[in-house]
C-alpha positions, 0 to 999 in steps of 0.5 A, spaced: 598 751 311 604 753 316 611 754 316 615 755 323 622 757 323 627 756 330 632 761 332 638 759 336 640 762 342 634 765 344 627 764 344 623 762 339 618 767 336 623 773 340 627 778 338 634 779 339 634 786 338 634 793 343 628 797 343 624 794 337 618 798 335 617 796 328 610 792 331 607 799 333 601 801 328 600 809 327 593 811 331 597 808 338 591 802 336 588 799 342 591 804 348 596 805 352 597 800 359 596 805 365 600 805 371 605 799 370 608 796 376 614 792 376 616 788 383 623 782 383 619 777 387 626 774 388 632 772 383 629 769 378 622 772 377 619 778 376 611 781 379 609 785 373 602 789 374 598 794 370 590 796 369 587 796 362 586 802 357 580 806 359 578 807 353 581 802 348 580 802 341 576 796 340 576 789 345 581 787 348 583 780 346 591 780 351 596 783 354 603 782 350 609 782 355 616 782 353 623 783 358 629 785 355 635 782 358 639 789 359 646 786 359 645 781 354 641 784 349 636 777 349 628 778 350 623 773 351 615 774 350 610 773 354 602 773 353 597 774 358 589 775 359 589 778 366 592 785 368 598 782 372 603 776 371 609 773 374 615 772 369 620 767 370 626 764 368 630 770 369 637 771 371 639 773 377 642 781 379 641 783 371 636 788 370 631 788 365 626 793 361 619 790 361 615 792 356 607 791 356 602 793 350 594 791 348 592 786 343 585 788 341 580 783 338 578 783 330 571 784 329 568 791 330 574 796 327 576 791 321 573 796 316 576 803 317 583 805 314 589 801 315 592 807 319 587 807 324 585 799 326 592 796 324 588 793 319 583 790 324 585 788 331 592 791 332 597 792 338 597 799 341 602 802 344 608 799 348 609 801 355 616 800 359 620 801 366 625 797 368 627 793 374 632 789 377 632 781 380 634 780 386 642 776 388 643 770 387 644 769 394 638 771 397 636 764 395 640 760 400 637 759 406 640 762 412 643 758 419 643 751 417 645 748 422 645 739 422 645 735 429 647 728 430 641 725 435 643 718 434 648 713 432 643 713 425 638 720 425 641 727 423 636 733 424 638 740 420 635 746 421 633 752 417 631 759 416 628 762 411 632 765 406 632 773 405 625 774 401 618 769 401 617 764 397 611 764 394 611 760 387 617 755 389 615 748 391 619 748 398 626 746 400 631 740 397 635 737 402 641 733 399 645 728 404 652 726 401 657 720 405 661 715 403 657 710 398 651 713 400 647 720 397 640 722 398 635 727 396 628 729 399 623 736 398 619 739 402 615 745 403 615 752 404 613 752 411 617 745 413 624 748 417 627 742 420 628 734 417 631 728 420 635 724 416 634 717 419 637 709 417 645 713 416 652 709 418 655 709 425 661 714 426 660 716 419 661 723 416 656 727 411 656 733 408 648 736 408 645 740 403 640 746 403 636 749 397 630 753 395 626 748 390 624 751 384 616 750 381 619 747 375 614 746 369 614 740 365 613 735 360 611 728 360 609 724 355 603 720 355 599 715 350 593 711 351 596 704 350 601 705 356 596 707 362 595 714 366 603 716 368 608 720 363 613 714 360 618 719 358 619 726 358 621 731 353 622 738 352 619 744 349 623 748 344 617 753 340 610 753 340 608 746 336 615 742 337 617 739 342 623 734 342 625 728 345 629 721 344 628 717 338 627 711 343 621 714 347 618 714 339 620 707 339 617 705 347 609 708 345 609 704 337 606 698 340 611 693 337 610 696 330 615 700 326 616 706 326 618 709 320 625 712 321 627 720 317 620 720 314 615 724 317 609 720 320 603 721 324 602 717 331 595 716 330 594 712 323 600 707 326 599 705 333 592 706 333 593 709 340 594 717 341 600 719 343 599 726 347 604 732 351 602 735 357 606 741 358 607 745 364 604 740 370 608 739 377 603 735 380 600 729 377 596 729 383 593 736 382 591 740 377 595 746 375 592 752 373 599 752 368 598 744 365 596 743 358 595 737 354 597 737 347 595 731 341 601 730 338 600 731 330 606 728 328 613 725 329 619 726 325 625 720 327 632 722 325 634 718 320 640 716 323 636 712 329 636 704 329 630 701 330 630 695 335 639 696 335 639 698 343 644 703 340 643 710 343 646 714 336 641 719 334 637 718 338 633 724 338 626 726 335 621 731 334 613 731 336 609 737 332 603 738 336 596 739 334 595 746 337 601 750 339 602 753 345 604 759 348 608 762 352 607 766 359 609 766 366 609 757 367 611 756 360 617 757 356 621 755 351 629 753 351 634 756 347 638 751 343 645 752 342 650 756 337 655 752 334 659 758 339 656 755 345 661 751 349 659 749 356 665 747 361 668 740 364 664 740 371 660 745 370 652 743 373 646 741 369 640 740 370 634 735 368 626 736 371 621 729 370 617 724 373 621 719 372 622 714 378 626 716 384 633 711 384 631 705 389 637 702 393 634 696 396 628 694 391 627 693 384 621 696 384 620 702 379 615 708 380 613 714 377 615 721 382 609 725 383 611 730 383 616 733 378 623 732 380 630 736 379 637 732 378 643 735 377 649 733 373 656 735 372 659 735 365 664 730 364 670 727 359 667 721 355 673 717 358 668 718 365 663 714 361 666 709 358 670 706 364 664 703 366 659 703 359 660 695 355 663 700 349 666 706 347 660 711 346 660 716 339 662 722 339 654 725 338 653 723 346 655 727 353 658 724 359 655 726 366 656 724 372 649 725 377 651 723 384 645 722 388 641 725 381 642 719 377 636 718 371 632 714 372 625 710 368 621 715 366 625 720 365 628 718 358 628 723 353 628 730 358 632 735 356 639 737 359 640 744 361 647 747 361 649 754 362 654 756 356 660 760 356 656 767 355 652 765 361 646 763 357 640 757 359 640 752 353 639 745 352 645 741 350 643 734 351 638 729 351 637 723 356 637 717 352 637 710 354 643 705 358 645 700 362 646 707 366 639 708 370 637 708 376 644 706 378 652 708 377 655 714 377 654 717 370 648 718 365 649 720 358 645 724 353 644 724 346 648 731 344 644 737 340 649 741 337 651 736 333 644 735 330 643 742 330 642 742 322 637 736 322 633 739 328 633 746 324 632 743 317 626 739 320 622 744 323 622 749 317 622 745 311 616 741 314 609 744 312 602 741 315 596 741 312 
């Protein structure tokens, strides 16, 4: 049996405290790292390396890694089996104290005293040094320049920004004009690209970016075929969250039973499975990870067969949990204190379909895509929807972002007031995708205390 319990504004299973040696055990277990070598590799990541104890306590089972946001006091938890990793998801221009300790196996010290071994296994000593990200700005791409060659195509050019790319997926190019946006990806060594088809005399405004290698999470079941039929999010080791709707998608026209815990297997006859930081659905990628889901927990709120987007939210328990390194992560959900302004920028990652123009035809993206979208007032979304929304949903507008089938049920991500990550929405679904001017998503923070009371209430054989 298990219990897990989430914390909020942080990431599950860390520490909110500085210098935190409470894990220490007498006897400096396991040894000491030596020679530990810190490297910003750009302005969210940082390059950790180190060489294993020469005389370690015991087998080495991993390295246990953790980087303390100096200003904000928040600290995030990695492991790693190697002597080296990349930590990601950092915050630009901030400074952070990056500490490395080694966890050995149980097995050959488990019967001396308790002060010597830990108990058998142990972890040693950590080691620490501090590091600072690199700015912001040094992710913009330099002399961008746009050249009309034709009535109807129009070149940009770039130059690489102020570092080298090495973990990100390439450059986003984003053309916007009158009642027409655009977005395309392209390598890391692609520096010109020719937008084609456009309208005579017309002015467009053209944006360049680095593209982060963002790691996701699809959701797949063996009844609907080999390509993620909705997106999701991971918020601790075994939980991933998703929207009720998703649940509703991959039942196989069977009811689910809606509040009450159930497992997916004995009702659908089907497996229903997460796979957790993959990029490419083409490749494999060493960071990918496919998770059974055990079991599923609907909000009880939730309307079966209503089309109604209320509390449309859900709670997949994995089979086996995962953990924590340099591609996978976990989001912050936020505090009853977490405000998030009007217009501010979000961000969702999925696999869902590109939004066609001129087709019906609906297909996944290969690759996992970033859309951006922007805080609006309720009144933005229901001047276009057939009926008000509830006062659970969020408004955006999404520009040349709009969600599209496949990507219900990815996390929104915002930054709130105190300049921290956290996942404040849910898309659902609507007469919205692939189209319009908005998109809406099942808010969090109102259903905070289920998702909370769910998780640490619930226990698993």
């Amino acid at each position: 049996m298990q219990k897990f319990t989430l914390l909020e504004a942080e990431h599950v299973g860390s520490s909110n405290k500085k210098n935190e040696s409470a894990k220490e055990t007498e006897g400096s277990v396991g040894k000491k790292v030596l020679d530990l070598t810190l490297t910003a590799k750009d302005p969210r990541s940082v390059h950790a390396t180190w060489r294993p104890p020469s005389e370690p306590l015991g087998i080495i089972e991993v390295f246990e890694i953790s980087a303390l946001n100096n200003k904000t006091g928040s600290e995030v938890e990695y492991v790693s089996k190697e002597s080296a990793i990349t930590l990601t998801g950092l915050d630009p221009s901030t400074t952070y104290t990056i500490s490395v300790s080694v966890r050995n196996k149980k097995g050959e010290y488990d019967n001396l005293p308790l002060e010597t071994t830990g108990g058998g296994g142990g972890l040693g000593e950590r080691v620490s040094g501090e590091v600072e990200t690199l700015s912001s700005d040094a992710e913009i791409p330099n002399d961008v320049r746009a050249v009309a060659l034709s009535s109807q195509n129009i070149q940009v050019t770039w130059k690489r920004p102020n570092y080298t790319l090495s973990d990100e997926e390439g450059y986003k190019l984003e053309i916007v004009g009158q009642d027409f946006s655009d977005a395309v990806i392209v390598g890391t060594d692609v520096f010109s690209h020719t937008f084609s088809g456009l309208q005579p005399l017309t002015e467009y405004t053209i944006y360049v970016q680095v593209q982060d290698r963002i790691p996701g999470v699809g959701l797949y079941t063996s009844i609907r075929g080999p390509y993620p039929f909705c997106g999701g999010t991971l918020i601790a080791p075994d939980w991933v969250i998703t929207a009720a709707h998703c649940v509703e998608m991959a039942m196989n026209c069977i009811a689910p039973p809606v509040g009450e815990l159930f497992t997916y297997e004995t009702y659908a006859n089907a497996t229903l499975f997460a796979r957790i930081g993959d990029h490419d659905l083409k490749k494999t990628d060493k960071s990918e990870r496919d998770r059974v889901i055990h079991s599923i927990i609907m909000h009880p709120n939730f309307r079966i067969e209503s089309g109604s987007s209320e509390h449309d939210i859900a709670l997949l328990r994995l089979q086996k949990a995962v953990v924590a390194d340099g591609a996978i992560d976990f989001i912050c959900l936020p505090r009853q204190d977490s405000l998030v302004p009007l217009s501010k920028e979000c961000t969702f990652a999925s696999w869902g379909a590109p939004p066609r123009l001129s087709t019906l035809s609906y297909t996944n993206s290969q690759v996992l895509m970033e859309g951006r979208l922007s805080l609006e007032t309720q009144d933005f979304c229901d001047s276009e929807a057939n009926e008000p929304q509830s006062e659970g949903q969020a408004c955006f507008g999404t520009g040349a972002f709009n969600p599209c089938w496949g990507d219900n049920g990815a996390g929104v991500n915002c930054v709130n007031a105190q300049g921290q990550w956290i996942l404040y929405g849910i898309i659902n679904s609507g007469s919205f995708l692939c189209t319009g001017q908005n998109a809406t998503s099942t808010k969090i923070l109102p259903h905070l205390d289920w998702i909370k009371k769910s998780i640490e209430t619930k226990e698993f054989a």
